[in-house]
C-alpha positions in Angstrom: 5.8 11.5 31.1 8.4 14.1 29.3 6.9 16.8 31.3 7.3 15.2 34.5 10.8 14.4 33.7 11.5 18.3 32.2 9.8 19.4 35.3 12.0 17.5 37.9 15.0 18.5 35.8 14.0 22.4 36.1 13.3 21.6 39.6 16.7 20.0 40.7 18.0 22.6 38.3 16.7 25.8 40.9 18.0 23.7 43.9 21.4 23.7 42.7 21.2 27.4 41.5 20.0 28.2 44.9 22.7 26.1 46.5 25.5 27.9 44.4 24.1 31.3 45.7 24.1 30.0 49.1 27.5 29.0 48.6 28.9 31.9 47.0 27.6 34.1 50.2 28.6 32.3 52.8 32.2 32.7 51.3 32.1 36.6 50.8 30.3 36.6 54.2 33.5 35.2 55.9 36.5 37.6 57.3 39.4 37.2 55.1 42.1 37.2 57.5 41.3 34.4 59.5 40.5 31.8 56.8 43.4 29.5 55.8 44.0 28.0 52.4 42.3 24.5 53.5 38.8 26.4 54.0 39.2 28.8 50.8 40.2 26.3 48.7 37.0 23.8 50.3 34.7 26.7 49.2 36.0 26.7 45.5 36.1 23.6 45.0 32.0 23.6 46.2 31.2 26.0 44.0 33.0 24.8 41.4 31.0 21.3 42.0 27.5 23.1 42.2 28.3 25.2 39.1 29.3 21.7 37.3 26.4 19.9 38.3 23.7 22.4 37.4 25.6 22.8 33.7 24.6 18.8 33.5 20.8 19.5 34.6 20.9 21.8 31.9 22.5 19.9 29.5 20.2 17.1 30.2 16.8 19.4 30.2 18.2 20.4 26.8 18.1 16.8 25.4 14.9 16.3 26.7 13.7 19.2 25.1 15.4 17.6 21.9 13.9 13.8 22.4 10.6 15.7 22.7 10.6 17.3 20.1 11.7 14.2 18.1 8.7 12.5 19.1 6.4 15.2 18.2 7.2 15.3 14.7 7.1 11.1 14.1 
């Protein structure tokens, strides 16, 4: 069971790191001078989000990693 849970974790993990990328070029893929602060500030705030979220998966695969470890040596 603590590999399927480390596994998911890794797995939601990617998706996020993969989203932040995704993120990250859409907004150097758009033209500066037509973007107003509404939309710039919208982006950072997303990638500021999907940063935030995969530091908890990885906070989280870290403590499973510790519990596991735990339970080994019982």
């Amino acid at each position: 069971m603590f590999m399927q849970i480390a596994i998911g974790a890794i797995g939601i993990g990617i998706v996020l790191m993969v989203g932040y990328l995704v993120v990250a070029q859409v907004k150097s893929a758009l033209p500066t001078e037509g973007l107003d602060n509404t939309t710039t500030d919208g982006l950072d705030s997303t990638q500021a989000t999907v940063f935030a979220g995969f530091g908890l998966i990885a906070v989280g695969i870290i403590v499973l990693a510790a519990f596991g470890l735990i339970n080994v040596f019982k």
